[in-house]
N, C-alpha and C positions, 0 to 999 in steps of 0.2 A: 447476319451470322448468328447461330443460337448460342445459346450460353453455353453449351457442352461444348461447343467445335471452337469457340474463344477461350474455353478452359484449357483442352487437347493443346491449343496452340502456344498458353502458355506455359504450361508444364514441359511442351519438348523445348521451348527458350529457355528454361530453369534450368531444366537439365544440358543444356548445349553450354550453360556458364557454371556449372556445379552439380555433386548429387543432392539429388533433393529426397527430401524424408516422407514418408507416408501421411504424417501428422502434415507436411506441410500441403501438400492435395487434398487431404480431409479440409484444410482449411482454408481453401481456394473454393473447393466446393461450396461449402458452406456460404461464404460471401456470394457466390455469387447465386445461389438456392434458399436463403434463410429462414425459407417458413416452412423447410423441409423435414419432418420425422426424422429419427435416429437411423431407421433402416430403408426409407428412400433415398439416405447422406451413402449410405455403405452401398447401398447398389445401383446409384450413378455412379460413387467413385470407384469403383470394381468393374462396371462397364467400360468405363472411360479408359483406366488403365489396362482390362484386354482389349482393346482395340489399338492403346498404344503398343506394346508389347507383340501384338500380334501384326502389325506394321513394317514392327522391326524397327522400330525408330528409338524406342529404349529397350533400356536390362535391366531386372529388378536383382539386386540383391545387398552387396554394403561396401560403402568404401573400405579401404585398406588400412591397419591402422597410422600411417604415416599421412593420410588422408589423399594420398596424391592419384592411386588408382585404384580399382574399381573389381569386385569381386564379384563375378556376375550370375546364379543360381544356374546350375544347368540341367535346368526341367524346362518343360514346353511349358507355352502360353497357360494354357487349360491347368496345369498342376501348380503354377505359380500362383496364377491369381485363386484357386485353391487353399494352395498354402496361407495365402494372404486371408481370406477370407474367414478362414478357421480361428486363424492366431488372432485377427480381432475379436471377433466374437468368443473368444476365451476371455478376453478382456473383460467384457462389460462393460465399456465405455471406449471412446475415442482413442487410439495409437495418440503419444506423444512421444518429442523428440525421441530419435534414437531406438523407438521400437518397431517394429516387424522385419521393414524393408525397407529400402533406398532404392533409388530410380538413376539410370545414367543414361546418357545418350550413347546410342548405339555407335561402333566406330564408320558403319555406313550415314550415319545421322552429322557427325564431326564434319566429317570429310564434304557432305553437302553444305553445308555452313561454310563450312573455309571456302567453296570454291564460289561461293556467289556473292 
């Protein structure tokens, strides 16, 4: 299994037990790439997340503030990870906690989970 398809894999188990933060896939990436440039870390982890997104298997956007549900962007694949991509690179540096997006399992994602 390559390192990308064992990253995919664990990002939708994060997200199937919490949402999980950008900052936190930036830094799954990273471990598991570490001799990686700045901008090969941003566009595996931009690959990787359109591919989940476009799956359907997650939804990018922020949890709620009660933390219990999940506010989910409603743009398509292509404009989210878009969106994603700009607002880091505004940064100049790595998203931490708490900034861009959040990741959640999709309720088709859930529901595969429960039933196996």
């Amino acid at each position: 299994m390559s390192d990308v398809q064992a990253l995919k894999e664990l990002i939708v188990k994060l997200c199937r037990e919490d949402h999980v933060g950008l900052w936190m896939v930036v830094n799954h990436v990273r471990d598991a790439f570490p001799r990686a440039e700045a901008a090969e870390l941003r566009l595996i982890t931009l690959a990787m997340l359109y591919e989940l997104l476009e799956r359907g298997v997650t939804q990018a956007g922020f949890p709620t503030l009660d933390g219990r549900g999940f506010n989910g962007w409603e743009t398509g694949v292509a404009e989210s990870v878009d969106r994603i991509e700009d607002a880091w690179e505004s940064l100049h540096r790595d998203p931490t906690i708490g900034e861009i997006v959040w990741f959640a399992a999709t309720d088709q994602e859930v529901r595969k989970d429960s039933s196996a």
